[in-house]
C-alpha positions as CSV (number, residue, x, y, z in Angstrom):
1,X,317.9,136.5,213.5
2,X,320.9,136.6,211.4
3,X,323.0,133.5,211.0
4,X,325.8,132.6,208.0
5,X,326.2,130.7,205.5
6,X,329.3,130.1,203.4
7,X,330.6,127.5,200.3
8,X,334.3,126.4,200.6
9,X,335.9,123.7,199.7
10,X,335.6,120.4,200.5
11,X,337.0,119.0,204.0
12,X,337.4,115.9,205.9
13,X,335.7,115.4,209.2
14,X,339.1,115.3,211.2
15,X,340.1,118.5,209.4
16,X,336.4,120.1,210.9
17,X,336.6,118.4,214.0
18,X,339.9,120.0,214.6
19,X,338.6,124.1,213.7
20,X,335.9,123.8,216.0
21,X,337.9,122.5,218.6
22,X,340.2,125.6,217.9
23,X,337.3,127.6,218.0
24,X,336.3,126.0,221.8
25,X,333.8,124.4,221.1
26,X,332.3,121.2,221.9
27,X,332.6,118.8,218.4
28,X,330.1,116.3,217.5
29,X,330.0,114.4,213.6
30,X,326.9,112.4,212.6
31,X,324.8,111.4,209.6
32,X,321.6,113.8,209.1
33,X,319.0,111.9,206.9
34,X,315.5,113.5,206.3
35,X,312.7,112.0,204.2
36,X,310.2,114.5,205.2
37,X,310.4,118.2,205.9
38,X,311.1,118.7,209.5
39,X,308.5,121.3,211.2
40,X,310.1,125.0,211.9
41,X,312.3,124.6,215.0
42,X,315.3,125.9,216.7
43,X,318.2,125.0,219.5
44,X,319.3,126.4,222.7
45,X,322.8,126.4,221.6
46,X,325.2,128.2,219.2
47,X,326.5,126.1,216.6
48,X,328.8,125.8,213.7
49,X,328.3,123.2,211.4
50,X,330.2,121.5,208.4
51,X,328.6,119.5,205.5
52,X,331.5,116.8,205.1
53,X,329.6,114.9,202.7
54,X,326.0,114.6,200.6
55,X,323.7,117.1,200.1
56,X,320.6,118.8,201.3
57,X,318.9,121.9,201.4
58,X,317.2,124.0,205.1
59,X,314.8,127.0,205.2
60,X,314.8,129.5,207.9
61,X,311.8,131.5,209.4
62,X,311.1,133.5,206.2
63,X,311.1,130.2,204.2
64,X,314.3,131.1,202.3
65,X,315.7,127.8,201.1
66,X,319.4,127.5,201.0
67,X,321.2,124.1,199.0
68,X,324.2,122.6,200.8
69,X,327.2,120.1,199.5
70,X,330.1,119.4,200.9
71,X,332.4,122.0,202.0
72,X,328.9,124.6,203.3
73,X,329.6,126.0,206.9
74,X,326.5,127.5,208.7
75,X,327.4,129.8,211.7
76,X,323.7,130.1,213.6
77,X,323.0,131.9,217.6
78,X,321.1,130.1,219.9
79,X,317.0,130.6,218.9
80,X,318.0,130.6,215.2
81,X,314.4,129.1,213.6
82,X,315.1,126.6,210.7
83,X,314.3,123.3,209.2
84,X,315.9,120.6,206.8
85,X,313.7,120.0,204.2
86,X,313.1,116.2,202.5
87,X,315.8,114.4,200.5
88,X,318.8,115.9,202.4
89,X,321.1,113.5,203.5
90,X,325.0,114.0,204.4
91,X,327.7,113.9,207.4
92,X,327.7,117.1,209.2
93,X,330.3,118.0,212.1
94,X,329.0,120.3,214.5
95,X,330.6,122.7,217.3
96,X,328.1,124.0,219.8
97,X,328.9,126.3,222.8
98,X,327.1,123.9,224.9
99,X,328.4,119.9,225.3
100,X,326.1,117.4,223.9
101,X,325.3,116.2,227.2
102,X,324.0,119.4,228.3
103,X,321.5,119.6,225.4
104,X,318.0,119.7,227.1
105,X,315.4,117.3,225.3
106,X,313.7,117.5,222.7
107,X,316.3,119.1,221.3
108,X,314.4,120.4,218.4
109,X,312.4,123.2,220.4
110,X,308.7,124.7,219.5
111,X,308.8,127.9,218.1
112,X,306.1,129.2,220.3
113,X,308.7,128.2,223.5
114,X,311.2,130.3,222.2
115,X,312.6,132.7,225.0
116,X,312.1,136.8,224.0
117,X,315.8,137.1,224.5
118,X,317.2,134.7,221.8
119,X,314.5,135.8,218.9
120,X,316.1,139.0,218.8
């Protein structure tokens, strides 16, 4: 399952806020702190997401590791498996296709309950 990655430069959370709404999405900013590694999961929603500040580091299925700092935007489908590793620790905005309050619990999913359809 493909998903991408990209380094820009450095924006604010009103300027990210403000794409993914142009992008129709639903918009949602928060802190992300991890002092352990989180197990392999993934999400039943689509997402872009925007590193506004700190840094961090995921690794997807295959255990490539990817390093993020402000300005990173990760574009990921629905199913993508992932996990944040230890000692990241920033403000992310994220756009999903779904709203938040649609988000079915836990919202890290089990691997093994992925659907066929989204691990394609």
């Amino acid at each position: 399952m493909e998903y991408e990655f990209t380094q820009g430069e450095p924006i604010s959370e009103h300027q990210a806020l403000d794409q993914i709404a142009a992008m129709g999405l639903h918009g949602l900013a928060f802190d992300d702190v991890h002092d352990e590694d989180e197990v392999l999961h993934w999400h039943e929603f689509e997402s872009v997401a925007f590193v506004i500040s700190g840094t961090g580091s995921f690794a997807d299925e295959h255990g490539n590791v990817t390093h993020t700092q402000p300005g990173c935007r990760l574009q990921a489908p629905a199913g993508w498996l992932h996990r944040t590793l230890a000692g990241s620790a920033g403000r992310i905005v994220i756009g999903t296709n779904l709203p938040y309050g649609e988000w079915t619990m836990p919202i890290d999913k089990d691997p093994a309950d992925r659907p066929v359809e989204l691990a394609i």
